[in-house]
C-alpha positions as CSV (number, residue, x, y, z in Angstrom):
1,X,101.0,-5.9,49.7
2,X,100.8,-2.5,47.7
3,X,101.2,0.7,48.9
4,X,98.2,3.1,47.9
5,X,98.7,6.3,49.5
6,X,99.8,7.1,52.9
7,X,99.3,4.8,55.8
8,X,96.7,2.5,52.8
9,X,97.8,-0.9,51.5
10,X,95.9,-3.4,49.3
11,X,96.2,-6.9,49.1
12,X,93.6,-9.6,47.2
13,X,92.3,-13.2,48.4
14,X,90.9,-15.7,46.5
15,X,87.6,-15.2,48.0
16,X,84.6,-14.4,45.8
17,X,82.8,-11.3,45.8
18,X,85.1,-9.0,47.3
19,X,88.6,-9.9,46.7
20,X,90.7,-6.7,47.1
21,X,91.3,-5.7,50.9
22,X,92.7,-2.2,51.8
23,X,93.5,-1.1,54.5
24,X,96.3,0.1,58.0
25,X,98.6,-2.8,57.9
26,X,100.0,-3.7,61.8
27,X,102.1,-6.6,62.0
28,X,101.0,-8.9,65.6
29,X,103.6,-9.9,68.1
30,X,103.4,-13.4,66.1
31,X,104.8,-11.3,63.2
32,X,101.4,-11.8,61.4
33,X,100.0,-8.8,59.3
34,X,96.6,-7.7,59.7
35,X,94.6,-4.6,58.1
36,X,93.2,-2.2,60.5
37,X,90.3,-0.6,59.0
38,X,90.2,-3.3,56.6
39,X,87.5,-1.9,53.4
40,X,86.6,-4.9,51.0
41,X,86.3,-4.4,46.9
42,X,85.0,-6.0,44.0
43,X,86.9,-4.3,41.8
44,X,90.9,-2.6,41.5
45,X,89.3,0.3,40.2
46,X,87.0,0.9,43.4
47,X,89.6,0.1,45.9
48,X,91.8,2.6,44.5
49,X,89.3,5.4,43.9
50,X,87.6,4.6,47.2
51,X,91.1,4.7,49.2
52,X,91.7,7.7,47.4
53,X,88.5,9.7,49.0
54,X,89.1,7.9,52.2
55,X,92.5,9.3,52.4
56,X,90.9,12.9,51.4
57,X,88.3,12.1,54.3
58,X,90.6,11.5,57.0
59,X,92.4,15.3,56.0
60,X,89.4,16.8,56.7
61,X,87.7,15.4,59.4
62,X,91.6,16.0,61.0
63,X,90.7,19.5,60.7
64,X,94.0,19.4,58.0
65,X,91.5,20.5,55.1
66,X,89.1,23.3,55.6
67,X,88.2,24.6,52.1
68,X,86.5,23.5,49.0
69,X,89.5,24.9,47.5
70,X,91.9,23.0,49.3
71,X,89.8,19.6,49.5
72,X,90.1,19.5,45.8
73,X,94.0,20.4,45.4
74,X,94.3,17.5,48.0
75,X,92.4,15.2,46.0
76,X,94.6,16.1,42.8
77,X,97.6,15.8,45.2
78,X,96.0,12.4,46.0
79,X,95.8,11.3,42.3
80,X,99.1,12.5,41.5
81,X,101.0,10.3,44.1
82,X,98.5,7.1,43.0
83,X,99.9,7.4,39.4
84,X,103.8,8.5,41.0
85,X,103.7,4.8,42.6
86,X,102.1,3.5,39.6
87,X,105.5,5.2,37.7
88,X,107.9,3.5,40.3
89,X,106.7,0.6,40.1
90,X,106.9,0.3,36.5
91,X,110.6,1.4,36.4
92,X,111.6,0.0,39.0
């Protein structure tokens, strides 16, 4: 599982059509993992971009974002911390 940004983690299947899966990850009482809010992709590059507006949504409908200003600043935030765990990962 990767980390995307905040509470968002991707994972892939071997399913066609749609094989990136992002979303909440919950483990069960059975110590499974599921994805809350699971969000299926054809592509990396739209489950990342996609996660990456989600994540904005969520701060504004919260009430957390109230500006144009600010939504954008988030959004860069949002971008910055995508590429940050993009930089661990590769060092690490």
């Amino acid at each position: 599982m990767i980390h995307l940004i905040g509470n968002y983690y991707m994972t892939a299947d071997k399913k066609p059509g749609c094989p990136y899966v992002v979303g909440i990850p919950r483990q069960t009482e059975d110590k499974c993992v599921i994805m809350r809010q699971a969000r299926y992709y054809p592509t990396l590059v739209r489950a990342v971009t996609e996660t990456a507006e989600i994540a904005l949504r969520d701060k504004i409908a919260s009430g957390e974002i109230v500006t144009l200003k600010a939504a954008v600043e988030e959004f860069r935030s949002i971008k910055d911390e995508i590429l940050n765990n993009i930089k661990n990962e590769t060092e690490g």
